[in-house]
N, CA, C and O atoms as a GROMACS GRO file, in nm:
protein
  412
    1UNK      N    1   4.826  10.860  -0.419
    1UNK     CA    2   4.945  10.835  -0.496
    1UNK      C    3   4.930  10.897  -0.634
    1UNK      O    4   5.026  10.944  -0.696
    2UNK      N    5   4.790  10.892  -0.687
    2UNK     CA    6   4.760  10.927  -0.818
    2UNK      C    7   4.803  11.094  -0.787
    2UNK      O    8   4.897  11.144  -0.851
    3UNK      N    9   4.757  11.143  -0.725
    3UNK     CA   10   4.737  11.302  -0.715
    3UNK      C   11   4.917  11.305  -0.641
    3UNK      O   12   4.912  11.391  -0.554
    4UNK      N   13   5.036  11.255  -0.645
    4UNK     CA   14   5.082  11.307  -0.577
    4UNK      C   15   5.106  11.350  -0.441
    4UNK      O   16   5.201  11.413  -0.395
    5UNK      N   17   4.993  11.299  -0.378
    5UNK     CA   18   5.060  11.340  -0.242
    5UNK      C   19   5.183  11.246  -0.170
    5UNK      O   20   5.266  11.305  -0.100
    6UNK      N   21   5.191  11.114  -0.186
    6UNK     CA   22   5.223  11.029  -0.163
    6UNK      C   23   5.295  10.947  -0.202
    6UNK      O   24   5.246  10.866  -0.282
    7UNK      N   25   5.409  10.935  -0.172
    7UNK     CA   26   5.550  10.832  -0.300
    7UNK      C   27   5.534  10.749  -0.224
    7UNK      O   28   5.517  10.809  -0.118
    8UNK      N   29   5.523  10.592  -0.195
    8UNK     CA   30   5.570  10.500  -0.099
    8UNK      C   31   5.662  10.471  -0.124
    8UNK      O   32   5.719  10.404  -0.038
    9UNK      N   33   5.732  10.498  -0.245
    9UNK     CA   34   5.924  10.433  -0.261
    9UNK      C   35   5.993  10.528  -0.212
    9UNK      O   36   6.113  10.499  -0.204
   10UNK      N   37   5.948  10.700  -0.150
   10UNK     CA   38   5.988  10.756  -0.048
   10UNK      C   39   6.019  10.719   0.079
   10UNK      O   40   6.096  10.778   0.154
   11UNK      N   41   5.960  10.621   0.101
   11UNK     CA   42   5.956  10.496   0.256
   11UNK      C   43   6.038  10.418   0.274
   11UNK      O   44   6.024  10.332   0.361
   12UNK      N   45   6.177  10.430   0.178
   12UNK     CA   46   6.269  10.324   0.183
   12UNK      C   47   6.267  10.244   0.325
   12UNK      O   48   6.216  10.288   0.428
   13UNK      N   49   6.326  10.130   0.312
   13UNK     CA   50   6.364  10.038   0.420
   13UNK      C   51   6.436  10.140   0.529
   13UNK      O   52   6.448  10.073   0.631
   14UNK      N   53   6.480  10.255   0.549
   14UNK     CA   54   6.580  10.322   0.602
   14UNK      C   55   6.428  10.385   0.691
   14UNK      O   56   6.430  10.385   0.814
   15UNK      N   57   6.304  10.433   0.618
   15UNK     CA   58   6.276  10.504   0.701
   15UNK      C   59   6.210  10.460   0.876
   15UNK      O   60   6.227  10.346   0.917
   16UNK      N   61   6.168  10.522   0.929
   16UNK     CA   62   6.142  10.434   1.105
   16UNK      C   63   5.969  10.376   1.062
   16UNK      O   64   5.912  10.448   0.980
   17UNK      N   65   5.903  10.274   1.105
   17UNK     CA   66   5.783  10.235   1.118
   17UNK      C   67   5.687  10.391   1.136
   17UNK      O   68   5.601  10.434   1.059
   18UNK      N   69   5.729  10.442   1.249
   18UNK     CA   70   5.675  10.543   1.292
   18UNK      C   71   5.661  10.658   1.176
   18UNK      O   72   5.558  10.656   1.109
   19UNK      N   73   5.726  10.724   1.159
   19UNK     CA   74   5.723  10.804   1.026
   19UNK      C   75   5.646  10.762   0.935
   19UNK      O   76   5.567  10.843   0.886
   20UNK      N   77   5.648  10.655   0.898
   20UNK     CA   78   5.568  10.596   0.789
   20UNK      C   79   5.482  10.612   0.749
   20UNK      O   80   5.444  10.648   0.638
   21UNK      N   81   5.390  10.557   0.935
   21UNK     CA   82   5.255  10.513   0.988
   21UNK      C   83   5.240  10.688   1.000
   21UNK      O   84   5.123  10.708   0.967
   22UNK      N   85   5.291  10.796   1.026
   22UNK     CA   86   5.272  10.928   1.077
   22UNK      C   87   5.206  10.988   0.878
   22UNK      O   88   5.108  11.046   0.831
   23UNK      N   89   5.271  10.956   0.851
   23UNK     CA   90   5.287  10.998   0.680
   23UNK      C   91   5.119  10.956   0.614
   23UNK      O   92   5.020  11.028   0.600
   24UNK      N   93   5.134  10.850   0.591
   24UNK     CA   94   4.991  10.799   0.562
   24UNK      C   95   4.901  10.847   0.618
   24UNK      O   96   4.804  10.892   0.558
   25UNK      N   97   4.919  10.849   0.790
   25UNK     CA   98   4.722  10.861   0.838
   25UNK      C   99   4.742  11.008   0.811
   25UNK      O  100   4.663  11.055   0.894
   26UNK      N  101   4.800  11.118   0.745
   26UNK     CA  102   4.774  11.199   0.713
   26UNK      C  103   4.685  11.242   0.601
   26UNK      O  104   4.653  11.353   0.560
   27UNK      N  105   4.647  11.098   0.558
   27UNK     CA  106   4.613  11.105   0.423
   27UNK      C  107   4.425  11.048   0.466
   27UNK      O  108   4.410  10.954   0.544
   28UNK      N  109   4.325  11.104   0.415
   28UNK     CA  110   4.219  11.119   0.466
   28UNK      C  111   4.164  10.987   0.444
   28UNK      O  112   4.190  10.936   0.335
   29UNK      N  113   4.095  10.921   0.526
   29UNK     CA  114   4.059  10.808   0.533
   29UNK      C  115   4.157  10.656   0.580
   29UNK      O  116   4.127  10.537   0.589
   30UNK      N  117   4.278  10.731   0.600
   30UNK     CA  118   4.370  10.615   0.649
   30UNK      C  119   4.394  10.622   0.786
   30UNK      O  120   4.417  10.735   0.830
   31UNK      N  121   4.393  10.527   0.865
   31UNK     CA  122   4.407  10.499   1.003
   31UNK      C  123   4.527  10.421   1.035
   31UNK      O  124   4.612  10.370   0.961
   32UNK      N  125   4.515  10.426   1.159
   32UNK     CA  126   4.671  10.373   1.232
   32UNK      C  127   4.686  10.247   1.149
   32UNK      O  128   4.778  10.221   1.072
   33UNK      N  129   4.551  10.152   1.186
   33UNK     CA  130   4.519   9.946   1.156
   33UNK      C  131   4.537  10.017   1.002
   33UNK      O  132   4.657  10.043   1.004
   34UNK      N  133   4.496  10.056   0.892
   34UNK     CA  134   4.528  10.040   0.732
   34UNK      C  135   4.642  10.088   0.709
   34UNK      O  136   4.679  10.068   0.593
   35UNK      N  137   4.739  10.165   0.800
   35UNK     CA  138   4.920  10.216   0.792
   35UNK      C  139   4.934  10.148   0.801
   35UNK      O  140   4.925  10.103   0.687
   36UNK      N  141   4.965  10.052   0.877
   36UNK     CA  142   5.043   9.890   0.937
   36UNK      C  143   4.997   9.815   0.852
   36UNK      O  144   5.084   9.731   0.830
   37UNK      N  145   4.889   9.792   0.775
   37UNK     CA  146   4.820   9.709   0.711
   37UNK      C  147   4.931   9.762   0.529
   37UNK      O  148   5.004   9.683   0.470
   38UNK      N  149   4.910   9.880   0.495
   38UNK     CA  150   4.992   9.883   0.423
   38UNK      C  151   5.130   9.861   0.389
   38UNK      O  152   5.174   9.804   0.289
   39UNK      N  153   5.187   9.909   0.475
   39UNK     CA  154   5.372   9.879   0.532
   39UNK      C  155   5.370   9.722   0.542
   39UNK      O  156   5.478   9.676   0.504
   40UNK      N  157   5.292   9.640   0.575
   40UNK     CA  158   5.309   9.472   0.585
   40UNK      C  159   5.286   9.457   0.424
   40UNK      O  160   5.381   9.478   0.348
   41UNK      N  161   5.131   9.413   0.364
   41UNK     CA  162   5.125   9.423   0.265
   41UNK      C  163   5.141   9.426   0.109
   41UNK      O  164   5.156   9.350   0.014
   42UNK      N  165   5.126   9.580   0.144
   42UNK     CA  166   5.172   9.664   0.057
   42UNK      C  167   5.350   9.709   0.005
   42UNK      O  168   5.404   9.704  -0.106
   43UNK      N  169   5.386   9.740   0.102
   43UNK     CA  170   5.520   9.780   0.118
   43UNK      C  171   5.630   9.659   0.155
   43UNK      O  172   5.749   9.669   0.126
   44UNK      N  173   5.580   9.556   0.216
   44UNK     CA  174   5.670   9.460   0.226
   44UNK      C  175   5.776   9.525   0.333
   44UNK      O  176   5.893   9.559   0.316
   45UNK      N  177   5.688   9.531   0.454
   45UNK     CA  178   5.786   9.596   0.555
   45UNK      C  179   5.705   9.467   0.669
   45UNK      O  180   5.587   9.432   0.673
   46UNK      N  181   5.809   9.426   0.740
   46UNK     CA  182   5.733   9.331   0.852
   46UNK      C  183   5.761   9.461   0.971
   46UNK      O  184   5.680   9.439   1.061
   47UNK      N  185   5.846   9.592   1.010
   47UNK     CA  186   5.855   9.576   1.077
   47UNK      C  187   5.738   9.743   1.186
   47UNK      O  188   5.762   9.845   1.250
   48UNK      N  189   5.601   9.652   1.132
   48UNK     CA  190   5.489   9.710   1.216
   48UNK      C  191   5.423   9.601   1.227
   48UNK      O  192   5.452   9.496   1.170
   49UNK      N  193   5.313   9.623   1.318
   49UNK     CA  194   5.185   9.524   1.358
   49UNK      C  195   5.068   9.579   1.367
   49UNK      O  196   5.056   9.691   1.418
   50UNK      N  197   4.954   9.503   1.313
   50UNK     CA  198   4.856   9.597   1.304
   50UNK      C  199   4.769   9.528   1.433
   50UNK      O  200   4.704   9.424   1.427
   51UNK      N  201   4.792   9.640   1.585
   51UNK     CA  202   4.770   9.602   1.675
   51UNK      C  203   4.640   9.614   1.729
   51UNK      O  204   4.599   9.572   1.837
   52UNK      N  205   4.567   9.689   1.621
   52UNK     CA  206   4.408   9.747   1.654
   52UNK      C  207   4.312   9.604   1.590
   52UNK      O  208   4.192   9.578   1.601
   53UNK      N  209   4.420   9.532   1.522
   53UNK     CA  210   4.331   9.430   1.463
   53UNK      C  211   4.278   9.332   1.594
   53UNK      O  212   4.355   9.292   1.682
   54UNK      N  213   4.147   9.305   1.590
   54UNK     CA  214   4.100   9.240   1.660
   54UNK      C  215   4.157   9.075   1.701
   54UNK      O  216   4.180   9.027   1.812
   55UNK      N  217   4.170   9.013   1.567
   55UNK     CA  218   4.249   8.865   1.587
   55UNK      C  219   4.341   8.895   1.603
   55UNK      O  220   4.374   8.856   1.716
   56UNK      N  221   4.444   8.965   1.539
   56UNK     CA  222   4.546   8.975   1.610
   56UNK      C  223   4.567   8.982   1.762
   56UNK      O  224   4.632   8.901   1.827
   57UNK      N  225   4.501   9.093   1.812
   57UNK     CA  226   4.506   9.093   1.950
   57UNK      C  227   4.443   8.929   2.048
   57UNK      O  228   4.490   8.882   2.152
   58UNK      N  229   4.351   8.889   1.982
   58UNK     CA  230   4.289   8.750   1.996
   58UNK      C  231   4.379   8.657   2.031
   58UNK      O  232   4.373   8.589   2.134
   59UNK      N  233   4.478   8.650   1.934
   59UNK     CA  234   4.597   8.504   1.930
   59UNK      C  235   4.674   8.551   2.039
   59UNK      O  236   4.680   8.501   2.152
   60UNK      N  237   4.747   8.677   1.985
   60UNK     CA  238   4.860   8.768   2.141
   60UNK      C  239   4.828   8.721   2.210
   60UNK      O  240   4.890   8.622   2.251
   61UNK      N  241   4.679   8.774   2.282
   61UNK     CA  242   4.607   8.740   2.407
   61UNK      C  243   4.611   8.572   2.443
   61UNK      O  244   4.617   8.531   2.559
   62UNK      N  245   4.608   8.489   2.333
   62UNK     CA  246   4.610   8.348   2.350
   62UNK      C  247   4.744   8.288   2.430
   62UNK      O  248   4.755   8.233   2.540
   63UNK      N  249   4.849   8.328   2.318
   63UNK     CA  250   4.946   8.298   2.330
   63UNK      C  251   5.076   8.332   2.418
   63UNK      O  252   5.180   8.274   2.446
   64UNK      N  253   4.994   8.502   2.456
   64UNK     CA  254   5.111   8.576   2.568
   64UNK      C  255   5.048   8.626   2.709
   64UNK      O  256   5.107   8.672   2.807
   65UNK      N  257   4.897   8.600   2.685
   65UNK     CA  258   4.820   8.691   2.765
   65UNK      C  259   4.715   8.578   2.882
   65UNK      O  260   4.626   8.610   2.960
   66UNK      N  261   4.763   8.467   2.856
   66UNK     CA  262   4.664   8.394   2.939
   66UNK      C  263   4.500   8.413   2.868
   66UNK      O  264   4.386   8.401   2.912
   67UNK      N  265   4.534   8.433   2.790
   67UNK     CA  266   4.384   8.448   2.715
   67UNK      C  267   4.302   8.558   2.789
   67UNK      O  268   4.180   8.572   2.783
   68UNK      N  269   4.381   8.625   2.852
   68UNK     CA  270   4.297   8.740   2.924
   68UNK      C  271   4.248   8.879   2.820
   68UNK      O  272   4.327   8.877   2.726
   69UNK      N  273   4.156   8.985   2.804
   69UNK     CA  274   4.133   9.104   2.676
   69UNK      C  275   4.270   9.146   2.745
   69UNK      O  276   4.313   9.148   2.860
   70UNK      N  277   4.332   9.188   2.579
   70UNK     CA  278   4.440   9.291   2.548
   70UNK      C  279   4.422   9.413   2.441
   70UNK      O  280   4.365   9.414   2.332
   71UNK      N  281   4.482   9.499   2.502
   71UNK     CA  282   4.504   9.633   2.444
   71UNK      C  283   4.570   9.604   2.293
   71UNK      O  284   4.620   9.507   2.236
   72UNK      N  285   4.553   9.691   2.273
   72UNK     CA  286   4.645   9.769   2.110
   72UNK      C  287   4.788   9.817   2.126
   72UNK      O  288   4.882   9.779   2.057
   73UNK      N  289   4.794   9.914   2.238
   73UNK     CA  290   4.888   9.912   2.341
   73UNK      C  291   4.969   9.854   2.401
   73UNK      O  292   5.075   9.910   2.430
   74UNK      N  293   4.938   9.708   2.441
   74UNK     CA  294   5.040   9.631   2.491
   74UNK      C  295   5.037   9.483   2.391
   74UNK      O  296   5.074   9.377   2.440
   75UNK      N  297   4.996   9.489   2.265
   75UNK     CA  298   5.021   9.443   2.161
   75UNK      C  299   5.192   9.503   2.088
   75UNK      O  300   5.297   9.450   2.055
   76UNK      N  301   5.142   9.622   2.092
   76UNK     CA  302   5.290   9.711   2.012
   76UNK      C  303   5.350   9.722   2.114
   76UNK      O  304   5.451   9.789   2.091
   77UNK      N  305   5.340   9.670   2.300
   77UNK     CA  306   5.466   9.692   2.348
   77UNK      C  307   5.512   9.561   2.398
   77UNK      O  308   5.584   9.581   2.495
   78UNK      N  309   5.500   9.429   2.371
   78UNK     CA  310   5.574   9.319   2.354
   78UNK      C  311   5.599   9.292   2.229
   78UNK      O  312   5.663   9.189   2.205
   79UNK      N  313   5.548   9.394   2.098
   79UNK     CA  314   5.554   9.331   1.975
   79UNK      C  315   5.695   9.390   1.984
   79UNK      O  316   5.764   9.314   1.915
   80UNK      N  317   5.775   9.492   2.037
   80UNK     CA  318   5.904   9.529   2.017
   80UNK      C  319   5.991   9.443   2.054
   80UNK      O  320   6.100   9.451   1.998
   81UNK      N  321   5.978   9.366   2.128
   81UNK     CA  322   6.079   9.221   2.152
   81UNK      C  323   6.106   9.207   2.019
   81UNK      O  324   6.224   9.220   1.984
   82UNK      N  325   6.000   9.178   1.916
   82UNK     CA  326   6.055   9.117   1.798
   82UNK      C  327   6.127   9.213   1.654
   82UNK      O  328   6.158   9.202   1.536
   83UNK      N  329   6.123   9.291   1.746
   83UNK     CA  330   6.216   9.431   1.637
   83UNK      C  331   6.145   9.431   1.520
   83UNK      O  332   6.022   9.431   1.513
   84UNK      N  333   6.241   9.430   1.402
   84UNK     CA  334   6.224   9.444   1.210
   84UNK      C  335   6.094   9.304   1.182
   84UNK      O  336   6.044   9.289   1.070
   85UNK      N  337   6.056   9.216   1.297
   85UNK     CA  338   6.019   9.132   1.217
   85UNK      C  339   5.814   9.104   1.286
   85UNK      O  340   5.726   9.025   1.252
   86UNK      N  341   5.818   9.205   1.380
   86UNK     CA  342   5.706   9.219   1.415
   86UNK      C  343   5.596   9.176   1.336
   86UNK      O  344   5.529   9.086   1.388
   87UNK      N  345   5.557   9.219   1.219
   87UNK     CA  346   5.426   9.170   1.161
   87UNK      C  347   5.477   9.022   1.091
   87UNK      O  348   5.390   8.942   1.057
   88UNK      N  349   5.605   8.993   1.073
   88UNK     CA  350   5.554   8.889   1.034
   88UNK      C  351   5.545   8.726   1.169
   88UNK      O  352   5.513   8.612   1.136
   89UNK      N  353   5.574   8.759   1.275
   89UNK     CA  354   5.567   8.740   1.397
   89UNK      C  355   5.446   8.744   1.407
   89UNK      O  356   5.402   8.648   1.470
   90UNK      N  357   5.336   8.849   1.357
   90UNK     CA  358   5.220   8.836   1.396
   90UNK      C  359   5.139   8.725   1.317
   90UNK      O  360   5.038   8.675   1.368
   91UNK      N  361   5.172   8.698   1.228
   91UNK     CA  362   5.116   8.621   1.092
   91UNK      C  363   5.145   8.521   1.102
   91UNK      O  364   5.075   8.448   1.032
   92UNK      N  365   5.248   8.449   1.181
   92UNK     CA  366   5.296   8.278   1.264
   92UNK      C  367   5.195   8.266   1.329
   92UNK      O  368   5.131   8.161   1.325
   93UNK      N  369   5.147   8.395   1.422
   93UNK     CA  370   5.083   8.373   1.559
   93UNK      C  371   4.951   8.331   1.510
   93UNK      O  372   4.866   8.257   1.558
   94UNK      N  373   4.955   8.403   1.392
   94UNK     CA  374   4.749   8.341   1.352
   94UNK      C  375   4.743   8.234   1.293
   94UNK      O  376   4.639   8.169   1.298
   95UNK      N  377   4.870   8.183   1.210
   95UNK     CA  378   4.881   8.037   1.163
   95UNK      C  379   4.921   7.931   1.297
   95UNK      O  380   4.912   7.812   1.267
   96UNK      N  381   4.948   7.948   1.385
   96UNK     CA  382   4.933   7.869   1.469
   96UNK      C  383   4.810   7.876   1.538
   96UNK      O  384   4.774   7.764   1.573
   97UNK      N  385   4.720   7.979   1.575
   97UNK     CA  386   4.593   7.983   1.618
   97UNK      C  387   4.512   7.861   1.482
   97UNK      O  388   4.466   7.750   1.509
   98UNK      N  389   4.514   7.906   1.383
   98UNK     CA  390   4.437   7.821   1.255
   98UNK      C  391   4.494   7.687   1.246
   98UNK      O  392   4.422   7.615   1.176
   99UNK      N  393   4.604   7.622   1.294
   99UNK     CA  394   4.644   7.498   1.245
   99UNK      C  395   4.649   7.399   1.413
   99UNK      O  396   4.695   7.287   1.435
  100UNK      N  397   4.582   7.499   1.505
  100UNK     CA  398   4.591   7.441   1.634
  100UNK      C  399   4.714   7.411   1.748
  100UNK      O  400   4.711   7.333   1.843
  101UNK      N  401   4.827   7.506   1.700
  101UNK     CA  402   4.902   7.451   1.806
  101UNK      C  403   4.900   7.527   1.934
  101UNK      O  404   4.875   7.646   1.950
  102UNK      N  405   4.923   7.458   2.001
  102UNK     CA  406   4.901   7.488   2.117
  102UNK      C  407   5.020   7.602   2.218
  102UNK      O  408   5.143   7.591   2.217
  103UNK      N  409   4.947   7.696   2.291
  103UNK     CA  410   5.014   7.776   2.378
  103UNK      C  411   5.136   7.786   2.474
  103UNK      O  412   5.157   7.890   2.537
   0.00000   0.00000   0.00000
C-alpha cells in the first residue's frame, strides 16, 4: 500500500469477492487464507470465508459435515448458500463451537 501497488478503497463494496482475493495474492507473500482474512478484517467485507483455515473447516465439519474431514473446497461451496454474509456466518459458527451449542 506504502509503495503503491495497492488501493484497498479501490475494492469498493461493488467489487466481486473474487477479484479482490485475485488482486491481493498478487501481491508477494499474500495467499488465498490472508485475502479472505483481509476482506473480513481488514476491509469489512463479510462476503468471503477463509476456507483454508483449519477451525474454520473444524466447526463446518461439526456443524454441516457429520464431523467427518472437509475440504477448503466444499467449505466455499456451501459457504455460497450464505451469499454477502459468508464470513460472518463463519464467525457464529466458531462462537457456537466456543460457547457449546450444540449441532
Amino acid at each position: 500500500m506504502v509503495a503503491g501497488k495497492i488501493d484497498l478503497e479501490s475494492f469498493g463494496g461493488g467489487s466481486k469477492a473474487e477479484n479482490v482475493i485475485e488482486e491481493l495474492t498478487k501481491l508477494r507473500g499474500i495467499g488465498h487464507w490472508t485475502a479472505e482474512l483481509v476482506m473480513i478484517r481488514g476491509m469489512g467485507r463479510f462476503d468471503a470465508i477463509p476456507a483454508d483455515d483449519l477451525g474454520i473447516r473444524r466447526v463446518i465439519s461439526l456443524f454441516y459435515f457429520d464431523n467427518k474431514v472437509t475440504s477448503a473446497n466444499q467449505v466455499r461451496q456451501l459457504a455460497t448458500k450464505w451469499g454477502k454474509w459468508r464470513g460472518l456466518a463463519s464467525f457464529y459458527l466458531m462462537m457456537a463451537e466456543r460457547f457449546s451449542v450444540d449441532p
